[in-house]
C-alpha positions as CSV (number, residue, x, y, z in Angstrom):
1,X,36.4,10.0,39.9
2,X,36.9,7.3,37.7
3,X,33.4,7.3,36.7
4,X,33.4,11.1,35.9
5,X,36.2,10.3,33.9
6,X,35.1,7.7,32.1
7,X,31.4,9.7,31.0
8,X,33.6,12.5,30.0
9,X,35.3,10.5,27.6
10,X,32.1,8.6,26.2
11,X,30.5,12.4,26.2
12,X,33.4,13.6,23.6
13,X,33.2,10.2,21.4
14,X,29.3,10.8,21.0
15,X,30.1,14.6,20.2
16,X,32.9,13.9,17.8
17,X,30.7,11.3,16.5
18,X,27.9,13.2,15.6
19,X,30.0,16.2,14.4
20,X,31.6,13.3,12.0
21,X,28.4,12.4,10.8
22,X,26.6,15.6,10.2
23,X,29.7,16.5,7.8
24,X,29.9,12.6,6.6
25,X,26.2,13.3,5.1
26,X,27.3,16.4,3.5
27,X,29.9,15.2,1.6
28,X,28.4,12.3,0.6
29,X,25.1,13.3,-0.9
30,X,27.7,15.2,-3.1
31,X,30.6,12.9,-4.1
32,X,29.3,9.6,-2.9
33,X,30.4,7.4,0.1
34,X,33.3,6.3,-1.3
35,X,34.9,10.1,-0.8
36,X,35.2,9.0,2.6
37,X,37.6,8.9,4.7
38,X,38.8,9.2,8.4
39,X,41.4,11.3,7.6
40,X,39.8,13.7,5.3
41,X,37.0,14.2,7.8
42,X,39.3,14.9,11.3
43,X,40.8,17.4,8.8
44,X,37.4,18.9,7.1
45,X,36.5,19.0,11.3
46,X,40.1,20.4,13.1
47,X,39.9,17.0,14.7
48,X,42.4,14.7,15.2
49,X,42.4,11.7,13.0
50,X,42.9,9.2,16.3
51,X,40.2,10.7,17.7
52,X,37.9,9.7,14.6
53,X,39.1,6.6,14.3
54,X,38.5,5.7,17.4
55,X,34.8,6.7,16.8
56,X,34.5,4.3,14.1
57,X,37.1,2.3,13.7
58,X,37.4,1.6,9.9
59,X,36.0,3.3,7.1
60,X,34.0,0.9,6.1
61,X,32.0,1.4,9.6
62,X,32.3,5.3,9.1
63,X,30.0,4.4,5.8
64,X,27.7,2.4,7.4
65,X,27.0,4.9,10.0
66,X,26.5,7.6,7.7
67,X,24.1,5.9,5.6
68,X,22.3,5.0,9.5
69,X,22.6,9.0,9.9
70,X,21.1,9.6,6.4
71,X,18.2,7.4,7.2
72,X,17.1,9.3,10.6
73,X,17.8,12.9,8.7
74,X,15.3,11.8,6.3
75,X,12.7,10.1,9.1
76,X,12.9,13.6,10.9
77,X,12.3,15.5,6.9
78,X,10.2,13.4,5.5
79,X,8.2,11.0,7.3
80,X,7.6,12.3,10.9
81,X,5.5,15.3,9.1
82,X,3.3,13.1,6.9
83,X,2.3,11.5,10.2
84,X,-0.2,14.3,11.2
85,X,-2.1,12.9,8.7
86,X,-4.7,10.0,8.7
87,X,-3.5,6.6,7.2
88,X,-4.3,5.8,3.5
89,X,-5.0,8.5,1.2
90,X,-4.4,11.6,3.2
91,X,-1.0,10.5,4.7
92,X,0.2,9.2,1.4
93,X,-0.5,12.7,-0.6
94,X,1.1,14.4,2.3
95,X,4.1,12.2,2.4
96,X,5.0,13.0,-1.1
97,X,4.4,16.7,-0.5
98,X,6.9,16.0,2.2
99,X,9.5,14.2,-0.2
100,X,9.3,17.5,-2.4
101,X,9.4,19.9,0.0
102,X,12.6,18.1,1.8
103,X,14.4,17.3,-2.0
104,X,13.7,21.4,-2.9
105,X,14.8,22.4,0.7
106,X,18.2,21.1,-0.1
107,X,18.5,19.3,3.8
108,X,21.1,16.9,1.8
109,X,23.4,19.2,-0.6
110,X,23.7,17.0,-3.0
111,X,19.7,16.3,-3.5
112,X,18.4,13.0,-2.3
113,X,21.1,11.1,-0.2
114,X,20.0,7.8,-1.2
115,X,19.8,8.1,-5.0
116,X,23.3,9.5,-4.8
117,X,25.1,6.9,-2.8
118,X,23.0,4.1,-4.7
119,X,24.7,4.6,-7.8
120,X,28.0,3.5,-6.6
121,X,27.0,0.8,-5.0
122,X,24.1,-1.3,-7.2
123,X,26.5,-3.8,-8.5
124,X,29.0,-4.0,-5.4
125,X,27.7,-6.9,-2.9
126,X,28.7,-6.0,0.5
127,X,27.1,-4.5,3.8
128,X,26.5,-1.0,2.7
129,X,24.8,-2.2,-0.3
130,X,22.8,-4.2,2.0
131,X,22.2,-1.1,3.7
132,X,21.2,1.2,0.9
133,X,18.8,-1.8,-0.1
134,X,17.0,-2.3,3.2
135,X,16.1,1.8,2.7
136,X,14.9,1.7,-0.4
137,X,12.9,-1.3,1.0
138,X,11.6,0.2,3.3
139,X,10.8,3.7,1.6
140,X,9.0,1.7,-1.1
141,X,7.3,-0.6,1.0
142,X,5.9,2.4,3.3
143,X,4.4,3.6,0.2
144,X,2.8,0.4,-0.4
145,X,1.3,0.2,3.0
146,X,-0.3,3.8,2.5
147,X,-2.1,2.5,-0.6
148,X,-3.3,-0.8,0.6
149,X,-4.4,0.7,3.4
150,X,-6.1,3.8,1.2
151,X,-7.5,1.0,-1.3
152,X,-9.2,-0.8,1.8
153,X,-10.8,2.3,3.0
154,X,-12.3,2.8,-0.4
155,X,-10.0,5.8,-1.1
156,X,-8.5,4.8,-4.0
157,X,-10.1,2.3,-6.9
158,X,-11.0,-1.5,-5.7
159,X,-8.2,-2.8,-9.2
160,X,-5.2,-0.7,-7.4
161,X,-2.0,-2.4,-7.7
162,X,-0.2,-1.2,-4.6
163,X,3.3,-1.7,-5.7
164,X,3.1,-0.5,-9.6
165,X,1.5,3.0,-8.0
166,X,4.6,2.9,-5.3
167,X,7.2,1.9,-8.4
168,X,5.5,4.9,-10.4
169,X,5.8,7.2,-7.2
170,X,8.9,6.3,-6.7
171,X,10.1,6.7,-10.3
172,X,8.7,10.6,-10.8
173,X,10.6,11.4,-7.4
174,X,13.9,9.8,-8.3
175,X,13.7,11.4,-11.8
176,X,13.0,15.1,-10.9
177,X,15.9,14.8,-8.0
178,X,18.1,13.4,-11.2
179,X,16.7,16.0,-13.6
180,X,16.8,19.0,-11.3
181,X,20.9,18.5,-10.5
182,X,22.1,17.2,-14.2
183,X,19.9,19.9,-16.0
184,X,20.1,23.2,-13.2
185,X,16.9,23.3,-13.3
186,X,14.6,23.4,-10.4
187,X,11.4,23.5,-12.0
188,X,11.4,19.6,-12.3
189,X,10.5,19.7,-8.5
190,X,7.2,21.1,-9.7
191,X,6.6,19.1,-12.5
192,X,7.6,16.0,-10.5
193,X,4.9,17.0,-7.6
194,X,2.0,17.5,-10.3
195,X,3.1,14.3,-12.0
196,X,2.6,12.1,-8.3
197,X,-0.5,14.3,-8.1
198,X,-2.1,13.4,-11.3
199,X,-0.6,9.3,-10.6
200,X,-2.8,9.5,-7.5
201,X,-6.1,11.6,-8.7
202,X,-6.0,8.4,-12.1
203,X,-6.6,5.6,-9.5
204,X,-8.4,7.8,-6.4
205,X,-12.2,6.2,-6.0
């Protein structure tokens, strides 16, 4: 009995956990991590506010595990699809695609998750700033493996640098998300995705 009881109880953490977190992202992408809060989350939920807390534990934890969430909703949006395609040049293009069809898609509200939690935190040392930079790490450095891999295949030009076309990539994607919100205006999406397009075609062998 004891046992049933206890796996009940880890059952209803993981659920109130992941009901936490799915809303966490939400509000975040839109008013940034610092919005918060175990209180305003059991509320936003019909939860109660022990119950949260006790999923978490501070809100500083509550953050880092909705920047974790963030990072596997974007996996699942962006890169698992890219990975039907062969390494180097055709899973790079693809992954892109897959950047601009998940930013246009709206799976975050607030546009790309990371770009708007970023802001608040670039000059604020501390373990979710650690965390924001380990996925941008990451994001860039996946597109640098694509292109090294694509420039040893003789798919793109011998003289490649792999990291100025990632920083460039990287650059047209954050600036249409930026555009697209500040401006109302979609069509930067579009212009974004011929822009990468064009980046890729100038240095393809």
């Amino acid at each position: 009995m004891t046992g049933a009881v206890t796996d009940g109880r880890v059952q209803r953490g993981n659920e109130t956990r992941r009901a936490v977190l799915g809303r966490a992202v939400q509000v975040a992408s839109i008013e940034g991590l610092g919005s918060l809060s175990i209180g305003r989350l059991a509320t936003d939920l019909g939860l109660s506010k022990s119950g949260v807390f006790a999923a978490f534990g501070s809100k500083e934890e509550l953050q880092l595990a909705t920047v974790r969430a963030a990072r596997r909703i974007f996996y699942d949006a962006v890169i698992v699809p890219a990975e039907q395609a062969a390494p180097g040049l055709p899973r790079l293009r693809l992954l892109c695609e897959s950047w601009i069809a998940y930013i246009q898609a709206k799976v975050f509200p607030g546009g790309c998750f990371f770009q708007s939690v970023s802001v608040e935190f670039n000059t604020r040392p501390g373990p979710i700033r650690d965390a924001l930079a380990v996925a941008a790490r990451d994001w860039e450095g996946l597109l640098v493996d694509l292109i090294r891999i694509a420039r040893a295949k003789g798919e793109l030009a011998a003289d490649v640098d792999p990291e100025q076309l990632a920083f460039v990539l990287v650059g047209l994607m954050e600036t249409s998300n930026a555009h697209a919100l500040l401006l109302d205006d979609p069509t930067r999406y579009g212009r974004a995705a011929t822009a990468i397009a064009h980046a890729i075609d100038s240095v393809s062998a």
